[in-house]
N, C-alpha and C positions, 0 to 999 in steps of 0.2 A: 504494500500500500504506500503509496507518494506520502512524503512529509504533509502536502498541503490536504486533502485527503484525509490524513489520519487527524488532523487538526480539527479539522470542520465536524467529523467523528465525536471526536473527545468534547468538541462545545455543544452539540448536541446533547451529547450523553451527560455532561455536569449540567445541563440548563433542566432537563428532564428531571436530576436527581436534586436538584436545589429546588426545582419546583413540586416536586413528589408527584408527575404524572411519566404514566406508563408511554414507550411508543405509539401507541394505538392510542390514546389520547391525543398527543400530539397530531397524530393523524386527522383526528375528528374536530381539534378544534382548528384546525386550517385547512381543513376543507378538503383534503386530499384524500388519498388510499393507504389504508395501512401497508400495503405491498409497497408501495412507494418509497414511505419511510423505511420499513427493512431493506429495502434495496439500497436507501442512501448508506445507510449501516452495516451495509453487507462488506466485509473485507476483499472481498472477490472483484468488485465493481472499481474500478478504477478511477472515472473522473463521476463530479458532482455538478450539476447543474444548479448555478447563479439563481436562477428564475426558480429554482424546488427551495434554495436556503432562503429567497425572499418572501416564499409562499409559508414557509412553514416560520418566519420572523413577523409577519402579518399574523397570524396565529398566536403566536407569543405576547404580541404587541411588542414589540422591537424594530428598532431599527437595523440597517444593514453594519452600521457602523457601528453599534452594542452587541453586534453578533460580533465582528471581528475586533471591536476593541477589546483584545482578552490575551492573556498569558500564552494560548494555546498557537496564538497567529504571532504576537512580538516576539518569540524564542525562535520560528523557522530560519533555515540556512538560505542562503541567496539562491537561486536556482541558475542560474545564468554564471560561470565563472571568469 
């Protein structure tokens, strides 16, 4: 799984567990499919669609920019050398 990828992962997963709702929650309150969201969480799946983390931050009531202003995105490595 990509540094960027497993980031997006792990903010998922702390925002769920800091808010104590399940995947399938998450799902129902932004409107989407639970397959969706396990598919973003699937380690198999390689990249994540912008348009699924703004759909499911609509859902949170979040911005784009509370999703990524996190520990999870300021530690990645440069991708470009």
């Amino acid at each position: 799984m990509s540094a960027v990828k497993n980031a997006v992962v792990e903010r998922i997963k702390n925002i769920c567990k800091e808010r104590e709702i399940a995947a399938n929650e998450l799902a129902n309150i932004s409107g989407v499919t639970p397959s969706t969201v396990y598919s973003l969480l699937d380690e198999k799946r390689k990249n994540v669609s912008i348009t699924t983390i703004k759909i499911l931050c609509d859902g949170l009531n979040m911005s784009l920019g509370e999703f990524f202003s996190s520990p999870e995105f300021d530690d990645l490595e440069q991708e470009i050398e």
